[in-house]
C-alpha positions in Angstrom: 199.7 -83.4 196.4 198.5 -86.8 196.9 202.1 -88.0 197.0 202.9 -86.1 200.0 199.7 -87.0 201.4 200.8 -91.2 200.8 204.3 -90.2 202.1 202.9 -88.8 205.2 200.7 -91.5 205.9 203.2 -94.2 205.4 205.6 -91.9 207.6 203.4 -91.4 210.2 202.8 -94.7 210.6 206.5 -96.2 210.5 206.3 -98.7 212.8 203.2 -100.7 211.2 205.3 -100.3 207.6 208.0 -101.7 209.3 206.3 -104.4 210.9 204.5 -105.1 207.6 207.8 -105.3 206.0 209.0 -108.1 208.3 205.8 -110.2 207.7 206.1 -109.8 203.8 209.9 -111.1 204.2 208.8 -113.9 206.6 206.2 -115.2 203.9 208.9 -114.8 201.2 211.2 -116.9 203.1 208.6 -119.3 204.3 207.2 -119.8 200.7 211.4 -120.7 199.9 211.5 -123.4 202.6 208.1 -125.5 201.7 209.3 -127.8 199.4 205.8 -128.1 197.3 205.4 -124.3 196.1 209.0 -124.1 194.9 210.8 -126.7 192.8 214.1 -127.2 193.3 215.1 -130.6 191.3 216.6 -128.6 188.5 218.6 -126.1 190.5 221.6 -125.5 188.8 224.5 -125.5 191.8 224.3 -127.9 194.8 223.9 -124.7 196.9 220.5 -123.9 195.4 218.8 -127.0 196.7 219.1 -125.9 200.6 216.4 -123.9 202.0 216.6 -120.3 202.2 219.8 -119.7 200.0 218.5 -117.1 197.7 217.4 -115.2 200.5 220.5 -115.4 202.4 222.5 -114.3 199.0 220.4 -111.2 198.3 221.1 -110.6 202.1 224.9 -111.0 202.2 224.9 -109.0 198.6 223.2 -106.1 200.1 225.6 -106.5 203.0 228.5 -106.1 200.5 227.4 -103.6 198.6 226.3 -101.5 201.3 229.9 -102.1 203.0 232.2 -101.6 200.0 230.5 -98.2 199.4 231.2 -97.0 202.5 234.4 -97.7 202.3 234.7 -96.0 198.5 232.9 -92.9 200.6 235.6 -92.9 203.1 238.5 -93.5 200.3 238.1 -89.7 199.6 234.9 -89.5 197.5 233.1 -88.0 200.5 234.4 -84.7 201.2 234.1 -82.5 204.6 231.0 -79.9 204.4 233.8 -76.9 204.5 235.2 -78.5 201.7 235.3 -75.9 199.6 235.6 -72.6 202.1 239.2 -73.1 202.2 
């Protein structure tokens, strides 16, 4: 019961998760781009040294994943609701 209750809590307030979501990514990227919290001399790829890479992979990697399963889905693993009433 006090799962539901935390679920509706968070639910009914959507917009301030939301919103707290944003700030927490903000922070993440800001902490990326100050060059005295994260050391990047021994970064392995030339890449690595610019400022918000790893946050723009896990971004475009989401991306793909999220578009290549839609198009699995719509390569016939998804099926019509009435799929099976015929």
């Amino acid at each position: 019961m006090k799962l539901v209750r935390f679920i509706d809590f968070f639910r009914d307030r959507l917009k301030l998760v939301i919103r707290g979501c944003y700030v927490v990514l903000a922070l993440l990227v800001l902490i990326d781009a100050l060059p005295f919290l994260v050391d990047k001399q021994h970064a392995h790829t030339s890449a690595e040294k610019f400022p918000f890479f790893w946050a723009a992979f896990g971004f475009l990697g989401c991306v793909l994943i999220i578009l290549a399963s839609k198009a699995f889905g719509k390569a016939g693993i998804m099926k019509r609701e009435d799929y099976y009433d015929e």
